[in-house]
PyMOL Python script that loads the backbone (N, CA, C, O; Angstrom):
from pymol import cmd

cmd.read_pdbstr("""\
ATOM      1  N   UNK A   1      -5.902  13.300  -7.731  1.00  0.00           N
ATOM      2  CA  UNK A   1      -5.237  12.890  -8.943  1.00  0.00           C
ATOM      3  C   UNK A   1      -6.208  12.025  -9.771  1.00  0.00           C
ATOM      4  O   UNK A   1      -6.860  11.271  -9.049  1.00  0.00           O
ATOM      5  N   UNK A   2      -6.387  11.960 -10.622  1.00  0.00           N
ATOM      6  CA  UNK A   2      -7.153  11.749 -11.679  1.00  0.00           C
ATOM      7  C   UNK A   2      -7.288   9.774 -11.954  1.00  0.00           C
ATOM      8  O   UNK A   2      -8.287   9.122 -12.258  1.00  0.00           O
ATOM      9  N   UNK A   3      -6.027   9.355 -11.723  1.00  0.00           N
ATOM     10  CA  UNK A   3      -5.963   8.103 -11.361  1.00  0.00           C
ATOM     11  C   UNK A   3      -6.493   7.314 -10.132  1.00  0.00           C
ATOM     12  O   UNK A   3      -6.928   6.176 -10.309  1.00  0.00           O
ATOM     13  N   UNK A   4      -6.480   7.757  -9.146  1.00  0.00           N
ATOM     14  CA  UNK A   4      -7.103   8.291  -7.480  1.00  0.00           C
ATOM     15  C   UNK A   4      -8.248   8.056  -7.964  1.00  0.00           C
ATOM     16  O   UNK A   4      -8.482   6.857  -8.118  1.00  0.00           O
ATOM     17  N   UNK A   5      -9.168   8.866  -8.304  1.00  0.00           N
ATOM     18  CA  UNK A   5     -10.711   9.071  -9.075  1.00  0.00           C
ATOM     19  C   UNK A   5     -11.140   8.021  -9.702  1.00  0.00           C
ATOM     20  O   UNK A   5     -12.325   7.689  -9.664  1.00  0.00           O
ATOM     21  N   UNK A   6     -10.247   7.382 -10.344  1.00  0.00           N
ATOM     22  CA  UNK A   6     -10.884   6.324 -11.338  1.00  0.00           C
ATOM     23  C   UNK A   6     -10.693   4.973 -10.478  1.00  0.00           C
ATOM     24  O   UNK A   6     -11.632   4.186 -10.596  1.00  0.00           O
ATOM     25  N   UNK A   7      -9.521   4.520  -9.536  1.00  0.00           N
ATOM     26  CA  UNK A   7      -8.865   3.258  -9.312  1.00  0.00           C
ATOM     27  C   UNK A   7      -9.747   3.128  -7.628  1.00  0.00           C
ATOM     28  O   UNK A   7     -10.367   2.105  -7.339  1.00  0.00           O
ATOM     29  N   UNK A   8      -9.678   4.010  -6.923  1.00  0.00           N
ATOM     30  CA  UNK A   8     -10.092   4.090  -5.278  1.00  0.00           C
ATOM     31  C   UNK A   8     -11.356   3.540  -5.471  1.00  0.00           C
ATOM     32  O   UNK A   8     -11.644   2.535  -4.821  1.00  0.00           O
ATOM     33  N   UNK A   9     -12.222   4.051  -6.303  1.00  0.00           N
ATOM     34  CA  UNK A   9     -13.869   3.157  -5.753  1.00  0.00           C
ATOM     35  C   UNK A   9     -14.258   1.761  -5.971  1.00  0.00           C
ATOM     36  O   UNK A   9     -14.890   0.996  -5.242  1.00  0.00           O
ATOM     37  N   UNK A  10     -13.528   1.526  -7.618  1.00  0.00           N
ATOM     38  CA  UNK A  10     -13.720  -0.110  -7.637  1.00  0.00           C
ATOM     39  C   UNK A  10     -12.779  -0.693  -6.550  1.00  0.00           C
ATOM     40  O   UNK A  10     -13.185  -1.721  -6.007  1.00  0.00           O
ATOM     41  N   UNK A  11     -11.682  -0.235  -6.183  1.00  0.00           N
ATOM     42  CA  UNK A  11     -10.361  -0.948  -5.388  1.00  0.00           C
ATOM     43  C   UNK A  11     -11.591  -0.698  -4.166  1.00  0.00           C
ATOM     44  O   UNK A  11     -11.839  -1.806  -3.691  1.00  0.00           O
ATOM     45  N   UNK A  12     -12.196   0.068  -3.690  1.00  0.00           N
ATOM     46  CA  UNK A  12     -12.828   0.345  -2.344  1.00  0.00           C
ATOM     47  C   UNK A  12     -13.723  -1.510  -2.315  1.00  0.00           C
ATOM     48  O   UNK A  12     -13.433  -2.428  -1.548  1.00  0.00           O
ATOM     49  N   UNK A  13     -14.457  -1.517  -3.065  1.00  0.00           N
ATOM     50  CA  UNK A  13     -15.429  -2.609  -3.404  1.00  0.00           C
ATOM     51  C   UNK A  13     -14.664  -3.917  -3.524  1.00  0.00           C
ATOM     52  O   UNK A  13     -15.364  -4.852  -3.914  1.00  0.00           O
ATOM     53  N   UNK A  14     -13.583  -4.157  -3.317  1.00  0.00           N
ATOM     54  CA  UNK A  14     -12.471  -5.133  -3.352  1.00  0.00           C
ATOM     55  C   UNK A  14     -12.283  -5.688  -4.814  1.00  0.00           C
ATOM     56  O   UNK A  14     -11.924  -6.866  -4.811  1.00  0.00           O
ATOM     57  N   UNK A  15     -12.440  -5.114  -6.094  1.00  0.00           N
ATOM     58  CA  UNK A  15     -12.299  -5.386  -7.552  1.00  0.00           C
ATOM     59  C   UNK A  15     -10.516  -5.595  -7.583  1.00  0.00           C
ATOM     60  O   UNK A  15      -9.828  -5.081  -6.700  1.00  0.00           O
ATOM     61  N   UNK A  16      -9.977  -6.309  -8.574  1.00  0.00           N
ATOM     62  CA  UNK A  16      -8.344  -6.587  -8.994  1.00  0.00           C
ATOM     63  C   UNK A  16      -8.428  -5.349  -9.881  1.00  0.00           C
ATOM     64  O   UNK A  16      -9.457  -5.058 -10.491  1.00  0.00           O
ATOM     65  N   UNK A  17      -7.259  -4.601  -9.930  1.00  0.00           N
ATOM     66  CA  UNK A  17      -6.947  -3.840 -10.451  1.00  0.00           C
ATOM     67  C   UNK A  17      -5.721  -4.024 -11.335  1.00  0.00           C
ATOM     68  O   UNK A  17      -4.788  -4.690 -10.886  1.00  0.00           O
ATOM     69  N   UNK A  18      -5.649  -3.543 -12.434  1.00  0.00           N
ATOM     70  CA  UNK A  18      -4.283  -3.675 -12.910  1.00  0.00           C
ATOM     71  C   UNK A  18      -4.085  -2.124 -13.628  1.00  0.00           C
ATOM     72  O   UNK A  18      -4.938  -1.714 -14.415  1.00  0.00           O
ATOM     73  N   UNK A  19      -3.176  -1.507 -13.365  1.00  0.00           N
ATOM     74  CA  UNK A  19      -3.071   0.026 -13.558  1.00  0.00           C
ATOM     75  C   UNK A  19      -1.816   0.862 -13.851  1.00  0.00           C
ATOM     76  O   UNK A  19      -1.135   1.326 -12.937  1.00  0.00           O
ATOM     77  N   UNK A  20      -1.561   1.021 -15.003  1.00  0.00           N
ATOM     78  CA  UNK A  20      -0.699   2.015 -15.697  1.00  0.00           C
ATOM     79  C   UNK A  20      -1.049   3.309 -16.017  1.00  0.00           C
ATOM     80  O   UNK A  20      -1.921   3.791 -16.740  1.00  0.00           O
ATOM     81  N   UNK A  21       0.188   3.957 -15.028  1.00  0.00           N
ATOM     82  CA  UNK A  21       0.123   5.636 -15.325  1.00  0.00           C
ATOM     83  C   UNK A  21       0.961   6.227 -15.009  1.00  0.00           C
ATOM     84  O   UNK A  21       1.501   5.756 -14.009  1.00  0.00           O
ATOM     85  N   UNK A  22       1.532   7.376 -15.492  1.00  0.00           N
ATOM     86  CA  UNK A  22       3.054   7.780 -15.660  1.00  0.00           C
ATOM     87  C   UNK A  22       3.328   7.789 -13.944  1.00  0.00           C
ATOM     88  O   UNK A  22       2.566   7.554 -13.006  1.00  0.00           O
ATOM     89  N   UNK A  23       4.679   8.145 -13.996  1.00  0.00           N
ATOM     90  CA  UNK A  23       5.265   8.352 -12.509  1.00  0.00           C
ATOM     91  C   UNK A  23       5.226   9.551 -11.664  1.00  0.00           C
ATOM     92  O   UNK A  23       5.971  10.510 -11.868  1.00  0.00           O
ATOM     93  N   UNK A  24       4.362   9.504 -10.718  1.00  0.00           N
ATOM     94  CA  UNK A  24       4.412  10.573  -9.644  1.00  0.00           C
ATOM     95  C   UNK A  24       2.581  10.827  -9.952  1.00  0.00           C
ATOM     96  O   UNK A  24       1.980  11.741  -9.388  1.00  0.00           O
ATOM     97  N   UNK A  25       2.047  10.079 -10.700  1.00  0.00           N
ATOM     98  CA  UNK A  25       0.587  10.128 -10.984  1.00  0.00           C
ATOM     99  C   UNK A  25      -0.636   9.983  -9.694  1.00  0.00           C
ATOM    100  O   UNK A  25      -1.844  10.209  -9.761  1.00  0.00           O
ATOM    101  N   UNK A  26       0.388   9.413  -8.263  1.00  0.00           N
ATOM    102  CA  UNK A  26      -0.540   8.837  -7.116  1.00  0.00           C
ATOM    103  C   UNK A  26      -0.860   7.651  -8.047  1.00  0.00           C
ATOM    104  O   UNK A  26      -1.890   7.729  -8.717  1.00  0.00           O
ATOM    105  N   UNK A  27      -0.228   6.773  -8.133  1.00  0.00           N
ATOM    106  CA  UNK A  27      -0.749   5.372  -8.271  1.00  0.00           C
ATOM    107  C   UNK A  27      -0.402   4.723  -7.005  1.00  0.00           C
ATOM    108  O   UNK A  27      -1.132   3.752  -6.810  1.00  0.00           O
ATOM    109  N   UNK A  28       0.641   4.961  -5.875  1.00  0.00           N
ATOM    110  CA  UNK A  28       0.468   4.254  -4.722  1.00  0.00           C
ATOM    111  C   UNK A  28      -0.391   4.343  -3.627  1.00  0.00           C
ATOM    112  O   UNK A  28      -0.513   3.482  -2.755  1.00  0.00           O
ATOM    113  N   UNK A  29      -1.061   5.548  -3.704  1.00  0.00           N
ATOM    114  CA  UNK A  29      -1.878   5.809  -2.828  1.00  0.00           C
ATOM    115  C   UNK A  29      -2.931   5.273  -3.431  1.00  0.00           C
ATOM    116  O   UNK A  29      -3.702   4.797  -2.598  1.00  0.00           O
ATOM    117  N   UNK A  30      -3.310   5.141  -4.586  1.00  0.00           N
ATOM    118  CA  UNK A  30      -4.810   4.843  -5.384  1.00  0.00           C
ATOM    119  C   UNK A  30      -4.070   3.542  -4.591  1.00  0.00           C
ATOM    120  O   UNK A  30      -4.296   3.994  -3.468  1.00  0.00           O
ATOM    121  N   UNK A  31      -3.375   2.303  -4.319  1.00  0.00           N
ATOM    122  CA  UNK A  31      -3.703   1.381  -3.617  1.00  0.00           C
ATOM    123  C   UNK A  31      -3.584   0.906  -2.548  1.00  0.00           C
ATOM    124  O   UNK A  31      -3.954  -0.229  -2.249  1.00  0.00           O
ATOM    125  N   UNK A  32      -2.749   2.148  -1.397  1.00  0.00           N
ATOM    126  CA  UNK A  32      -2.714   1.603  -0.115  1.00  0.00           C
ATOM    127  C   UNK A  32      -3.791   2.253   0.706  1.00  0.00           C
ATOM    128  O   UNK A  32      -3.968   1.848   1.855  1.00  0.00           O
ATOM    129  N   UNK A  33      -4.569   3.280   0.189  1.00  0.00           N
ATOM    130  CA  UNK A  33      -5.653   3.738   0.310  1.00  0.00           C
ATOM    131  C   UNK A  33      -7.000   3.026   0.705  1.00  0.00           C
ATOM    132  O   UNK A  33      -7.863   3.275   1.547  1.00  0.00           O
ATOM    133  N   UNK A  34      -6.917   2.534   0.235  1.00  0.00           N
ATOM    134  CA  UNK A  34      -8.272   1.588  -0.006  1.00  0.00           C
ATOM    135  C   UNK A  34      -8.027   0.213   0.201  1.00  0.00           C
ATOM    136  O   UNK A  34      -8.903  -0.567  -0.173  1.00  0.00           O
ATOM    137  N   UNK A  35      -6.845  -0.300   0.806  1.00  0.00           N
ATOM    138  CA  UNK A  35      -6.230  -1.679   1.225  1.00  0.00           C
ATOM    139  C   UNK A  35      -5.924  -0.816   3.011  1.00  0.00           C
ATOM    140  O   UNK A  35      -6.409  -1.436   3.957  1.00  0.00           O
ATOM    141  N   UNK A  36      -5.526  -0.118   3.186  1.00  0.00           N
ATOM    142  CA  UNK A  36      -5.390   0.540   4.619  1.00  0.00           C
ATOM    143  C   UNK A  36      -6.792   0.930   5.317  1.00  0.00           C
ATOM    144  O   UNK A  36      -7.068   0.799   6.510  1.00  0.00           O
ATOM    145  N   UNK A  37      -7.632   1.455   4.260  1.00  0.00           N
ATOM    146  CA  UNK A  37      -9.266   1.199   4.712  1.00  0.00           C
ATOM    147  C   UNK A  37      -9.733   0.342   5.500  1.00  0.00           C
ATOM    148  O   UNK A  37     -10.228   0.278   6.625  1.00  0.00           O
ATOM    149  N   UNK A  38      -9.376  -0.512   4.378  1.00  0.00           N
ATOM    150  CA  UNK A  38     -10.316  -1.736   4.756  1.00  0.00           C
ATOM    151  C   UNK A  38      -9.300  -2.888   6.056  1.00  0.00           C
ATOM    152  O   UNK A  38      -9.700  -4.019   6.332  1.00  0.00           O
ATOM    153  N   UNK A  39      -8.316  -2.421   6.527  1.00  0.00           N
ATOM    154  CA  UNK A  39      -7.653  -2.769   7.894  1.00  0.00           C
ATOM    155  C   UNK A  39      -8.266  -1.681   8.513  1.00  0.00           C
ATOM    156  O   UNK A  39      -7.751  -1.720   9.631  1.00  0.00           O
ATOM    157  N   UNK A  40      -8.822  -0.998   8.509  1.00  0.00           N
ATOM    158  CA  UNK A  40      -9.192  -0.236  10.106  1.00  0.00           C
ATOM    159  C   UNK A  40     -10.410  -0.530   9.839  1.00  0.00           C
ATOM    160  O   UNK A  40     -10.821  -1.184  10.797  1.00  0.00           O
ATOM    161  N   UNK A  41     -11.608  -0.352   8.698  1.00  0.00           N
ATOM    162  CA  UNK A  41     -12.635  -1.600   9.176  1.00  0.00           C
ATOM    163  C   UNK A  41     -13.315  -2.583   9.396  1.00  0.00           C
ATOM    164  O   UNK A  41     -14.437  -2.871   9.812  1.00  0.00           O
ATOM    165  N   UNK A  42     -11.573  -3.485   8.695  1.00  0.00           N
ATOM    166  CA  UNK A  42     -11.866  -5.078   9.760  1.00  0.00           C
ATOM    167  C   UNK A  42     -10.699  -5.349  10.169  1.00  0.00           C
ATOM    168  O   UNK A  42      -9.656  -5.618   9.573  1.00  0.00           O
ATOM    169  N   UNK A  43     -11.043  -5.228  11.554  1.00  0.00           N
ATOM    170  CA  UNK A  43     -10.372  -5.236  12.631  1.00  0.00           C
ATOM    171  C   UNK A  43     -10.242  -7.230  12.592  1.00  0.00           C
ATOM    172  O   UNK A  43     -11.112  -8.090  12.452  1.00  0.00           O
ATOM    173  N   UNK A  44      -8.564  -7.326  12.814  1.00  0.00           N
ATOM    174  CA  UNK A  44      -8.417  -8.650  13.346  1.00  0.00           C
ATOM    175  C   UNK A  44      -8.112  -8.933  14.595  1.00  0.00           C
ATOM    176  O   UNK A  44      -7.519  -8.204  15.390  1.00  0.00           O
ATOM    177  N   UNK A  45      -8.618 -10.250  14.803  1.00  0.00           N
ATOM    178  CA  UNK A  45      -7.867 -10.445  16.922  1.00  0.00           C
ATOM    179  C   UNK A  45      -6.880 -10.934  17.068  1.00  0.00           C
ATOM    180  O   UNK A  45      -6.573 -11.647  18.023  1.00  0.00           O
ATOM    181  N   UNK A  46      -6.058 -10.580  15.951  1.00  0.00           N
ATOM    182  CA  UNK A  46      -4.385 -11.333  15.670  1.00  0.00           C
ATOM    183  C   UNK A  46      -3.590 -10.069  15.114  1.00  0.00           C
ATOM    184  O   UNK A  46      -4.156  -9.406  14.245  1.00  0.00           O
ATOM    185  N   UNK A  47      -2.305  -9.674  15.553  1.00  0.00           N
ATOM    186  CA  UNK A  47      -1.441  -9.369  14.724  1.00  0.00           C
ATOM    187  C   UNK A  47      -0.683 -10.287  13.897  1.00  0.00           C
ATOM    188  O   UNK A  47       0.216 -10.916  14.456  1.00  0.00           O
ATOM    189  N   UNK A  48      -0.956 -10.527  12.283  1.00  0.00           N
ATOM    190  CA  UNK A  48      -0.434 -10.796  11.767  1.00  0.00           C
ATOM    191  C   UNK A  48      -0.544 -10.327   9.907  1.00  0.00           C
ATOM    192  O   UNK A  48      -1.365  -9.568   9.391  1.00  0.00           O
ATOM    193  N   UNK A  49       0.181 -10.816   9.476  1.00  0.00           N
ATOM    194  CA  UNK A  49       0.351  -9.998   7.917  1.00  0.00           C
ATOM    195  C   UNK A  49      -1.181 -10.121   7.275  1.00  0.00           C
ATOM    196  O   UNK A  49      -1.975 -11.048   7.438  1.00  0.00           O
ATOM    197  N   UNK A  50      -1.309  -9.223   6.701  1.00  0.00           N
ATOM    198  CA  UNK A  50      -2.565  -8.911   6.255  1.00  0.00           C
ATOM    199  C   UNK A  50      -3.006  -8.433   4.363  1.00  0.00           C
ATOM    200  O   UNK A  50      -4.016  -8.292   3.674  1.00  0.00           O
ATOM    201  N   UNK A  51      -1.469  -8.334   4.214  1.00  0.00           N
ATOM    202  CA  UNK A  51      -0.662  -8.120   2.943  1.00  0.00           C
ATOM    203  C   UNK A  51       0.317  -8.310   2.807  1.00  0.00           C
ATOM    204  O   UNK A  51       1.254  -8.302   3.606  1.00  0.00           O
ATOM    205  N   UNK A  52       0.249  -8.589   1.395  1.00  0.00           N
ATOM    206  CA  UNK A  52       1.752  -8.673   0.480  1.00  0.00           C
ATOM    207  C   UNK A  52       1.979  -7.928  -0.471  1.00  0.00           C
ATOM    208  O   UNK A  52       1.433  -8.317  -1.504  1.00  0.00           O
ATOM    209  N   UNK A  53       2.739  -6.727  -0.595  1.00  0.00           N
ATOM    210  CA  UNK A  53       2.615  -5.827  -2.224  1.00  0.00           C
ATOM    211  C   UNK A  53       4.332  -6.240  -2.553  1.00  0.00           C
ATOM    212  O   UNK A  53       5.293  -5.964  -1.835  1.00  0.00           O
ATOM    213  N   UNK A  54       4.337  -6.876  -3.684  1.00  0.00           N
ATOM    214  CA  UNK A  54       5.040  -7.323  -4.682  1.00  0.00           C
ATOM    215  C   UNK A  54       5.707  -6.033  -5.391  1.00  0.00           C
ATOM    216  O   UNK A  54       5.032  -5.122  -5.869  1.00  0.00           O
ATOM    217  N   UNK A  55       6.865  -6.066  -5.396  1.00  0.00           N
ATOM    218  CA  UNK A  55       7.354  -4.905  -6.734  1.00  0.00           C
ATOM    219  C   UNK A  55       8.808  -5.746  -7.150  1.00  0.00           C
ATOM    220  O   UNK A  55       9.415  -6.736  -6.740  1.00  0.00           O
ATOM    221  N   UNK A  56       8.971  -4.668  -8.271  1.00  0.00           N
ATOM    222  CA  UNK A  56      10.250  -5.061  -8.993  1.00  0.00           C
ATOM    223  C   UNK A  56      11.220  -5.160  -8.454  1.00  0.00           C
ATOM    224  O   UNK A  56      11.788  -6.249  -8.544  1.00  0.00           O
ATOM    225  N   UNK A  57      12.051  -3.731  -7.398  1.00  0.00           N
ATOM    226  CA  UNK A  57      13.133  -2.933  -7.038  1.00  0.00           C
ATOM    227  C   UNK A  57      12.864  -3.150  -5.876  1.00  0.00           C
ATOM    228  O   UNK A  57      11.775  -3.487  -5.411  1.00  0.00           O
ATOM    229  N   UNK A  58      14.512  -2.846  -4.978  1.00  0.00           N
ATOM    230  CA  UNK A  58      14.289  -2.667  -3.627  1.00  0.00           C
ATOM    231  C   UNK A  58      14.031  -0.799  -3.650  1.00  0.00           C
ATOM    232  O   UNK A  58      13.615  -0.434  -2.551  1.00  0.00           O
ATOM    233  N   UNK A  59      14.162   0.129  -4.444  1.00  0.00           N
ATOM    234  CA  UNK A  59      14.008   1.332  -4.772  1.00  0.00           C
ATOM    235  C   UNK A  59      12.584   1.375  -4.356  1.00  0.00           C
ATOM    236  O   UNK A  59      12.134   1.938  -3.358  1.00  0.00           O
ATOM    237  N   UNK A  60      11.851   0.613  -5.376  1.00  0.00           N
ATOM    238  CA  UNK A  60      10.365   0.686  -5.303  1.00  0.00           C
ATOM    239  C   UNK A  60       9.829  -0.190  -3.963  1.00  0.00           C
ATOM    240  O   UNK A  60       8.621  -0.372  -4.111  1.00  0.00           O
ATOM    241  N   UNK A  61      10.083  -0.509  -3.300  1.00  0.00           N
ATOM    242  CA  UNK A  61       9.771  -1.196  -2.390  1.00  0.00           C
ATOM    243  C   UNK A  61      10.026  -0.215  -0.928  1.00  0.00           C
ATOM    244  O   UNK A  61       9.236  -0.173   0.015  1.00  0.00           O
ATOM    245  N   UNK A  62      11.079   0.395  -1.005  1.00  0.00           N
ATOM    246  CA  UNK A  62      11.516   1.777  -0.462  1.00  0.00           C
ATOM    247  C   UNK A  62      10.537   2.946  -0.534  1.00  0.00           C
ATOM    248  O   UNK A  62      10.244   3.713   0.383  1.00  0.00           O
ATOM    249  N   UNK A  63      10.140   2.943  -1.636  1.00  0.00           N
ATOM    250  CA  UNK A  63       9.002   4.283  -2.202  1.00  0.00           C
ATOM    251  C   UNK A  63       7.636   3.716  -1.650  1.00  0.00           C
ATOM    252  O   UNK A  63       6.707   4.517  -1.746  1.00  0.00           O
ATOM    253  N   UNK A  64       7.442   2.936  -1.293  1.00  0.00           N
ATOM    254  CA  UNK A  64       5.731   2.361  -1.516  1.00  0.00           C
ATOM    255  C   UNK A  64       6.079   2.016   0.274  1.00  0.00           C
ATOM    256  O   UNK A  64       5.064   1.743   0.914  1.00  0.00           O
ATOM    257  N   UNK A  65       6.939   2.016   0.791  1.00  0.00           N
ATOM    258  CA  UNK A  65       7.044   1.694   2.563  1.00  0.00           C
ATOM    259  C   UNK A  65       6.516   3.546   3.147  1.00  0.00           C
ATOM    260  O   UNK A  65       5.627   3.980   3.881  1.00  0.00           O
ATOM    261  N   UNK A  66       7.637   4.174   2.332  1.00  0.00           N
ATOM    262  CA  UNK A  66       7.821   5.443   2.532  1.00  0.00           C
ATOM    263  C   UNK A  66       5.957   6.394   2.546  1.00  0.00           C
ATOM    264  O   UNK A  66       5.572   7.376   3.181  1.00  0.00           O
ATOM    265  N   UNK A  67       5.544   5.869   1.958  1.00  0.00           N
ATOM    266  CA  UNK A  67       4.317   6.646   1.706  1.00  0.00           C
ATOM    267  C   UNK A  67       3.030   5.733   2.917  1.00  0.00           C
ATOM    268  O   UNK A  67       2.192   6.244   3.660  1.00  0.00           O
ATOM    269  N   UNK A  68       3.364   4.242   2.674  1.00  0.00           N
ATOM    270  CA  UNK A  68       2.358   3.622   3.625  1.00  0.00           C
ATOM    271  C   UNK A  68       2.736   4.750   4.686  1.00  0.00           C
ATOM    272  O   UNK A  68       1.891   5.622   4.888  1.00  0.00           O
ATOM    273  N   UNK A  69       3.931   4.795   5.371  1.00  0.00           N
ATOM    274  CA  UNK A  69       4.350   5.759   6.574  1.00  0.00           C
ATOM    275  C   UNK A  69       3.619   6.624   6.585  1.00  0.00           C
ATOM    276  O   UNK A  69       2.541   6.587   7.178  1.00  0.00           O
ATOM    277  N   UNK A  70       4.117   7.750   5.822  1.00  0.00           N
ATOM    278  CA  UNK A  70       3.024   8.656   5.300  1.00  0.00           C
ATOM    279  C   UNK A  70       2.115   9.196   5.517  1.00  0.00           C
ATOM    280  O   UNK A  70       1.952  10.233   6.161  1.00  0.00           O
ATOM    281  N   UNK A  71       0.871   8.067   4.615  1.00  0.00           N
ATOM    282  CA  UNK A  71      -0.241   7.417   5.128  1.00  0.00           C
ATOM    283  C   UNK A  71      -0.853   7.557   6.030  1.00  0.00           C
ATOM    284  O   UNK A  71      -1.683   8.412   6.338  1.00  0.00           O
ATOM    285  N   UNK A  72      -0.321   6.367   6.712  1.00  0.00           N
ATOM    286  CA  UNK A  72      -0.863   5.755   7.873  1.00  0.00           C
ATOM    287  C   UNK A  72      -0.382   6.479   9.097  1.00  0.00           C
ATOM    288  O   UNK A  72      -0.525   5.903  10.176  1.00  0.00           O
ATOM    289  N   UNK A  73       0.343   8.036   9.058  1.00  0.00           N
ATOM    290  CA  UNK A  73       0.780   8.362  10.106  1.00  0.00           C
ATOM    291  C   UNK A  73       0.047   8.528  11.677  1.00  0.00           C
ATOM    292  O   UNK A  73       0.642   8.582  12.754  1.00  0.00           O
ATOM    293  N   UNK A  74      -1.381   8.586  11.442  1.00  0.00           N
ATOM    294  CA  UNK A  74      -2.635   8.415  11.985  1.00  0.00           C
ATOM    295  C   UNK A  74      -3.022   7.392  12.494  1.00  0.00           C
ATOM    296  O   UNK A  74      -4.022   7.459  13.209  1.00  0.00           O
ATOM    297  N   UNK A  75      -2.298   5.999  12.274  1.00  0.00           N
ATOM    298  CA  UNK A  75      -3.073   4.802  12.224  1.00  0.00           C
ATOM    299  C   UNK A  75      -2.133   3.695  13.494  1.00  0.00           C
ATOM    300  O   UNK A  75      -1.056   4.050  13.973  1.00  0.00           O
ATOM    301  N   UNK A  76      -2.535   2.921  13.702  1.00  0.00           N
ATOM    302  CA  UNK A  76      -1.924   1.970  14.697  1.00  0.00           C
ATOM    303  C   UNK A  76      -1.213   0.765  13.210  1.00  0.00           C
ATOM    304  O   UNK A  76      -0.874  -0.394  13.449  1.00  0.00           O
ATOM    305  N   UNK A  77      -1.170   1.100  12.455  1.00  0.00           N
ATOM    306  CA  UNK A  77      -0.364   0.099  10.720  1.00  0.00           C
ATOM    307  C   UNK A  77       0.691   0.116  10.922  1.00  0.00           C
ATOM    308  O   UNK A  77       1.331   0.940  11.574  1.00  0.00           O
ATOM    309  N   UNK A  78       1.053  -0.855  10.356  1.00  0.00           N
ATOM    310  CA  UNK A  78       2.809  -0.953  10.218  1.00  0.00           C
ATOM    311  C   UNK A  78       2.777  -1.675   9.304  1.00  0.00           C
ATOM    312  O   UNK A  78       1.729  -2.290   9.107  1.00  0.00           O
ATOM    313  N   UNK A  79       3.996  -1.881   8.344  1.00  0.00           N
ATOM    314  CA  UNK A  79       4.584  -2.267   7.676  1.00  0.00           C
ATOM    315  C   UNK A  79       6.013  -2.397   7.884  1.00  0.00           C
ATOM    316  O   UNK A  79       6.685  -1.824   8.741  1.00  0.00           O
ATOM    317  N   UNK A  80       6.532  -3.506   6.687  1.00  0.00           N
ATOM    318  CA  UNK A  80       7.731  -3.654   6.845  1.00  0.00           C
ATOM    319  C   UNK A  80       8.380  -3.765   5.542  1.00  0.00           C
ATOM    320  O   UNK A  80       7.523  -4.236   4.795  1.00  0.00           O
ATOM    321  N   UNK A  81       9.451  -3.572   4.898  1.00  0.00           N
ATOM    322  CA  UNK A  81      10.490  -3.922   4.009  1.00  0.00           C
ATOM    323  C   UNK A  81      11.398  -4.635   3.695  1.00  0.00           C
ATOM    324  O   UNK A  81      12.492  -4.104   3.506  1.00  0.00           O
ATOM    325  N   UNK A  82      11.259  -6.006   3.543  1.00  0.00           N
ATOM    326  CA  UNK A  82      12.330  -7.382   3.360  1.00  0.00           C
ATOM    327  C   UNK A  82      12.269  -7.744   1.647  1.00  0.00           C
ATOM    328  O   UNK A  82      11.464  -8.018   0.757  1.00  0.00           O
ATOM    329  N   UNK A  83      13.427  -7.575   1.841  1.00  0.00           N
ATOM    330  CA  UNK A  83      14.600  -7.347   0.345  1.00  0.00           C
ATOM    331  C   UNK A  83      15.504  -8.655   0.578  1.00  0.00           C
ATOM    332  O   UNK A  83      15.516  -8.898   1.784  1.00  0.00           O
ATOM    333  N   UNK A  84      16.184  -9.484  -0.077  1.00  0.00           N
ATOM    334  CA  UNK A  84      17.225 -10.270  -0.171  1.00  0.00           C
ATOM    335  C   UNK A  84      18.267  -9.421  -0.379  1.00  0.00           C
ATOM    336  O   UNK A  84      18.340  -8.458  -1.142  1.00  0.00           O
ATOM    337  N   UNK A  85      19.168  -9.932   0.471  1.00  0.00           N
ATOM    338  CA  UNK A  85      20.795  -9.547   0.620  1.00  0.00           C
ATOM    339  C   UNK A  85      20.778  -8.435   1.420  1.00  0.00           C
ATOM    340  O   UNK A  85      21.842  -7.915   1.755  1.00  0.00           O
ATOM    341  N   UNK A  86      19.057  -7.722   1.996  1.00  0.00           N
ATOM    342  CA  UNK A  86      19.633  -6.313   3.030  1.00  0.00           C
ATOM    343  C   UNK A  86      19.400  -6.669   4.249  1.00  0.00           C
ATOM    344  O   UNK A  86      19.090  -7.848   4.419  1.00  0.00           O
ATOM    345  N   UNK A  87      19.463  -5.949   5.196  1.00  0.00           N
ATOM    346  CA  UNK A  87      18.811  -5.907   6.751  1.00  0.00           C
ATOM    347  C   UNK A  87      16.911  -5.281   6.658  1.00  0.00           C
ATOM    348  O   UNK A  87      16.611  -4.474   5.777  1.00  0.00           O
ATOM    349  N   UNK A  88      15.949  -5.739   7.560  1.00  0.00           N
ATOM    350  CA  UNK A  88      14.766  -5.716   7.155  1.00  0.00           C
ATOM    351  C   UNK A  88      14.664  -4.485   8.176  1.00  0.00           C
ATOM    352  O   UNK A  88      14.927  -4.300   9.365  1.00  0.00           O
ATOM    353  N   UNK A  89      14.113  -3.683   7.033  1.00  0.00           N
ATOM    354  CA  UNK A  89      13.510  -2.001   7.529  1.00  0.00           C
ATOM    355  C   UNK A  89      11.879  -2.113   7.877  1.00  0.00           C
ATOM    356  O   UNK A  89      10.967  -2.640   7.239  1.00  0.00           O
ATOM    357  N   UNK A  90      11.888  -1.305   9.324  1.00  0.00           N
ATOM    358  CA  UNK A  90      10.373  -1.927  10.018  1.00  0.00           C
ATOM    359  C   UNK A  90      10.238   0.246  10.185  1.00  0.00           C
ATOM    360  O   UNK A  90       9.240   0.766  10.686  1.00  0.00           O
TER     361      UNK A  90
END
""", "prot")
cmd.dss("prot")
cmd.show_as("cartoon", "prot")
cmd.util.cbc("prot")
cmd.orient("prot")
């Protein structure tokens, strides 16, 4: 995806990104991509949080768990989903 192309190499190099592009464009993968990278090559001697991705919605927060899954189906990653007022989806 064309957004993918442009956002993955500076995001690879650890640059801030800030990025608008219509919906269903792969803008979540342009950032768990290259944030899931860089957990498998640096390895910590702790399990503990390693990120925080911020969104608006518990919808969108739903969509962006759904794809880390995805993702990372390959990977020893996890994530989790804590929303106010729900039960926390692991």
């Amino acid at each position: 995806m064309p957004v993918q192309t442009q956002v993955i190499p500076p995001a690879m190099e650890g640059a801030d990104l800030l990025v608008s592009a219509a919906t269903g464009s792969g803008k979540t993968a342009a950032f768990l991509l290259p944030m899931m990278q860089r957990f498998l090559d640096t390895r910590t001697p702790y399990d503990g949080t390693r990120a925080l991705v911020l969104v608006p919605t518990r919808e969108l927060a739903r969509q962006v768990h759904t794809q880390f899954l995805r993702l990372g189906s390959y990977t020893r990653q996890s994530a989790a989903v804590i929303t106010g007022g729900e039960r926390k989806f692991l």
